[in-house]
GUTIGU-977068 format. One line per field, with one value per atom (N, C-alpha, C): residue number from 1; residue in one letter; x, y, z. Coordinates in Angstrom, 1 decimal, padded with zeros to 4 digits. Example, Ala and Ser with C-alpha at 12.3 -4.5 7.8 and 13.67 -1.06 7.14 Angstrom:
GUTIGU-977068
nr: c(1  1  1  2  2  2)
rest: c(a  a  a  s  s  s)
u: c(013.2  012.3  013.2  012.8  013.7  012.9)
v: c(-005.7  -004.5  -003.3  -002.2  -001.1  000.0)
w: c(007.8  007.8  007.8  007.1  007.1  007.9)
***
This chain:
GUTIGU-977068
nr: c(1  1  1  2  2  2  3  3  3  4  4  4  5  5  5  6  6  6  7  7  7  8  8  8  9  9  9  10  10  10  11  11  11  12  12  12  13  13  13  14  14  14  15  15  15  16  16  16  17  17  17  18  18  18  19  19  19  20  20  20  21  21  21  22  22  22  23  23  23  24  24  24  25  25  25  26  26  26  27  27  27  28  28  28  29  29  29  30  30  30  31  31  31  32  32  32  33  33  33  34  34  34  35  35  35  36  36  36  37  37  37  38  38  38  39  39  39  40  40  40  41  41  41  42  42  42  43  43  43  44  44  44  45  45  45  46  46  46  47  47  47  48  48  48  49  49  49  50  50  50  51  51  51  52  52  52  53  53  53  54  54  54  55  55  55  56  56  56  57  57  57  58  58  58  59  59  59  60  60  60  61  61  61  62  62  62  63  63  63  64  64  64  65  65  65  66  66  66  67  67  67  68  68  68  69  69  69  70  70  70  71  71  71  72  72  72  73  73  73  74  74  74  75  75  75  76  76  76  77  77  77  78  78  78  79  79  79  80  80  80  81  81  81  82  82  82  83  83  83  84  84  84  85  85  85  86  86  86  87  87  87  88  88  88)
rest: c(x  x  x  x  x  x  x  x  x  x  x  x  x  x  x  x  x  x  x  x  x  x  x  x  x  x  x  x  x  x  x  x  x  x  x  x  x  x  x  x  x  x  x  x  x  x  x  x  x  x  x  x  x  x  x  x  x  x  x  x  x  x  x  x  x  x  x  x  x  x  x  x  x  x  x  x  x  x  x  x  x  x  x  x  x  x  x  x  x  x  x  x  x  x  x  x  x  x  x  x  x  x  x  x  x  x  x  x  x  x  x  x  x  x  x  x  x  x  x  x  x  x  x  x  x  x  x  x  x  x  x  x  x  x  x  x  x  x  x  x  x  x  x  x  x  x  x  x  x  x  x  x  x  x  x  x  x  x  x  x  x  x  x  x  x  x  x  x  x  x  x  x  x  x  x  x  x  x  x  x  x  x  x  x  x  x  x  x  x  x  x  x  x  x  x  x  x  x  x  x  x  x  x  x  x  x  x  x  x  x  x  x  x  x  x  x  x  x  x  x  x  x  x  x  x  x  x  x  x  x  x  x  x  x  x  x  x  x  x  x  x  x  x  x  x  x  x  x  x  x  x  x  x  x  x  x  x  x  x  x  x  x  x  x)
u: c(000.8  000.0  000.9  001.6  002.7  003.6  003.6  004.4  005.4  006.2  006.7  005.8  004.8  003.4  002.2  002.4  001.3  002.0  003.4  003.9  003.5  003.8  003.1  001.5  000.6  -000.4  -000.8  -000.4  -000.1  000.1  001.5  001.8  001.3  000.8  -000.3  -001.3  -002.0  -003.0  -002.5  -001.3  -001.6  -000.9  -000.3  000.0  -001.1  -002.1  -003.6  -004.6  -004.4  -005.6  -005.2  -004.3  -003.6  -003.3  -003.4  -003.5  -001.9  -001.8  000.5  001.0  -000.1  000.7  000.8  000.4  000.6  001.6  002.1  003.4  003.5  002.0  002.4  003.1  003.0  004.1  005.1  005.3  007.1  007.4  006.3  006.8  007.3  005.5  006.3  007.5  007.8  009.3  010.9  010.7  011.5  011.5  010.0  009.7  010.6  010.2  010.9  012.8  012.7  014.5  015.2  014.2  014.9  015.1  013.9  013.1  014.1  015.1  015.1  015.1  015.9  015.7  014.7  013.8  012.5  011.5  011.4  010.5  010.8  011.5  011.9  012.1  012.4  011.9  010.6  009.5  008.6  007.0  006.6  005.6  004.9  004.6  003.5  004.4  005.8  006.7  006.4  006.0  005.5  004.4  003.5  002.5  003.0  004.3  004.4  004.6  004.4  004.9  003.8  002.9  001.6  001.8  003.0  003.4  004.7  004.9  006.4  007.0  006.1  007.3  007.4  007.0  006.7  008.2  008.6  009.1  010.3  010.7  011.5  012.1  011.4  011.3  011.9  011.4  012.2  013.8  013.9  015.1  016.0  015.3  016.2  016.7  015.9  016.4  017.2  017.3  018.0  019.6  019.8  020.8  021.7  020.7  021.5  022.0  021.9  022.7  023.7  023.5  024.7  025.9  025.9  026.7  026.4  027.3  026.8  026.6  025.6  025.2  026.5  026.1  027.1  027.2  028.3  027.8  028.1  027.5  027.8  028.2  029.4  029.3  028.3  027.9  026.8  026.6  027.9  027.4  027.0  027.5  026.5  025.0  024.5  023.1  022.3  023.3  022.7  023.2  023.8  024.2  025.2  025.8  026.5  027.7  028.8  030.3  030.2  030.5  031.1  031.9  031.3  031.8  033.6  034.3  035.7  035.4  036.5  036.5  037.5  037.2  038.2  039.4  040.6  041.8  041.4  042.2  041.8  043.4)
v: c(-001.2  000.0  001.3  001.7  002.6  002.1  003.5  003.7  004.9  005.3  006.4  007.6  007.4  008.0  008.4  007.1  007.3  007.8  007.3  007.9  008.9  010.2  011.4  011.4  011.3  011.3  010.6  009.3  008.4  008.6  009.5  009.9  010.9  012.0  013.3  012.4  011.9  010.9  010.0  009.3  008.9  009.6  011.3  011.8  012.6  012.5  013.7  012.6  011.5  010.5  009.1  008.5  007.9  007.9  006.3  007.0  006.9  007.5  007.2  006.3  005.1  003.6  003.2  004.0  003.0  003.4  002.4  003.1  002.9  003.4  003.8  004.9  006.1  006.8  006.7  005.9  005.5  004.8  003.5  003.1  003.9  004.9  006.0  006.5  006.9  007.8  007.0  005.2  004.5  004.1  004.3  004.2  004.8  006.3  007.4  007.7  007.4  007.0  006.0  004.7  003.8  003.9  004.8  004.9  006.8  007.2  008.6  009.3  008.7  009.7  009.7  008.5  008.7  009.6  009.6  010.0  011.4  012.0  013.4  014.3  013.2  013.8  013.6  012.9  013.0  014.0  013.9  015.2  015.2  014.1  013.9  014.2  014.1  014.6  016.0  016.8  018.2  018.7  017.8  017.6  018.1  017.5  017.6  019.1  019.6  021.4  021.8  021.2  021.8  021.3  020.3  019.8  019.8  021.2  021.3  020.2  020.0  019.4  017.6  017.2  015.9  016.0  017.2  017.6  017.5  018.1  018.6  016.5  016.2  014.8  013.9  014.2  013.3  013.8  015.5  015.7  015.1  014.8  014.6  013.4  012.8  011.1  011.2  011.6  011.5  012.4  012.9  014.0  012.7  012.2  010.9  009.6  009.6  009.0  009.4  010.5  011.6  012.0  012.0  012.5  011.9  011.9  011.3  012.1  012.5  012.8  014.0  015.0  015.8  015.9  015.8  015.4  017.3  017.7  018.8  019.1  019.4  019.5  019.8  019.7  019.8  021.3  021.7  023.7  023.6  023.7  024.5  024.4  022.9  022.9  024.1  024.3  025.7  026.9  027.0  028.4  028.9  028.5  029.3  028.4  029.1  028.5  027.9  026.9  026.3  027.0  027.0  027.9  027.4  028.3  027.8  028.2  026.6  026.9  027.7  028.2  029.5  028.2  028.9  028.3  028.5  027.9  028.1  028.2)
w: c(000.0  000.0  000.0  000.7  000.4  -000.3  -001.1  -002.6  -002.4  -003.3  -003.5  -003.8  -004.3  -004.7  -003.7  -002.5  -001.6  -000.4  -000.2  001.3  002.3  001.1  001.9  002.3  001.4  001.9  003.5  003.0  004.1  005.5  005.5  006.3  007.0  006.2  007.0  007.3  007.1  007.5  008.8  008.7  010.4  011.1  010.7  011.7  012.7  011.5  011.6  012.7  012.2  012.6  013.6  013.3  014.1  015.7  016.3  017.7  018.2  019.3  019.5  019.4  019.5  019.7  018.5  017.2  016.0  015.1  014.6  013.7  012.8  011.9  010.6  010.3  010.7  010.8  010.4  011.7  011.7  010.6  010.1  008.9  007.5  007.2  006.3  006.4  007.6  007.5  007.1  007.6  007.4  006.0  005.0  003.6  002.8  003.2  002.8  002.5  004.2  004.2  003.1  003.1  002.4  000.9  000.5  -000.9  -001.3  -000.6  -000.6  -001.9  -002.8  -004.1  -004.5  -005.0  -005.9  -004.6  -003.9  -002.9  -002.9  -002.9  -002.3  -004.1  -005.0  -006.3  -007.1  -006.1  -007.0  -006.8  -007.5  -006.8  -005.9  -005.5  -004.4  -002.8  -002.8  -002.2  -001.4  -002.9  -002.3  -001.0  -001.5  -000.5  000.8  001.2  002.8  003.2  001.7  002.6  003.0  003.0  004.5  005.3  006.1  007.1  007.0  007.6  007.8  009.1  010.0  011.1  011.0  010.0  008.9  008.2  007.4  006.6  007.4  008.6  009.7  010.2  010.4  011.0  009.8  008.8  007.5  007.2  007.3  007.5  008.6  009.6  011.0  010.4  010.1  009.9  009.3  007.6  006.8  007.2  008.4  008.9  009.4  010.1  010.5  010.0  009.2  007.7  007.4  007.0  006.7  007.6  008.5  009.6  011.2  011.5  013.3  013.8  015.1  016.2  016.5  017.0  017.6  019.3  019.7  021.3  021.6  022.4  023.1  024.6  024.9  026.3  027.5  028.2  029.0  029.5  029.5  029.8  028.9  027.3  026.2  026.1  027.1  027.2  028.2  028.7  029.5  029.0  028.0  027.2  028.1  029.2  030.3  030.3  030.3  030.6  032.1  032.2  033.5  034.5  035.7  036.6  037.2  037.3  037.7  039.2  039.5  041.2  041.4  043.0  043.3  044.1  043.5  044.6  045.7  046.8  048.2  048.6)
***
């Protein structure tokens, strides 16, 4: 039932209608990853730009293909340099 053709629809559909526990979703997006050139060149592709954070999520994945994970030090999660201790 999912195609290169039907993916997207598919996918705004169980992200609209779908309850958390089911993973069609997830399967679209793993569709998509696996299927990535014809899918992302074909028209029905477009579709997802009334759902950008669909769009955002296909990118994540496909980021992670591409490149590994960046680790970030744990201050820069708080925006604030690490405090230095005082000599004593």
């Amino acid at each position: 039932m999912v195609s290169v053709d039907t993916v997207s629809r598919i996918m705004q559909a169980a992200d609209r209608w779908d309850t958390p526990a089911s993973q069609l979703k997830a399967h679209c997006l793993a569709y998509v990853i696996e299927h990535y050139e014809a899918v992302v060149h074909s028209a029905a592709f477009e579709e997802l730009t009334s759902s950008p954070h669909l769009l955002l999520a296909v990118t994540r994945e496909a980021a992670k293909l591409i490149a590994p994970p960046l680790r970030m030090p744990s201050w820069e999660s708080d925006s604030r340099p690490p405090k230095r201790r005082r000599s004593t």
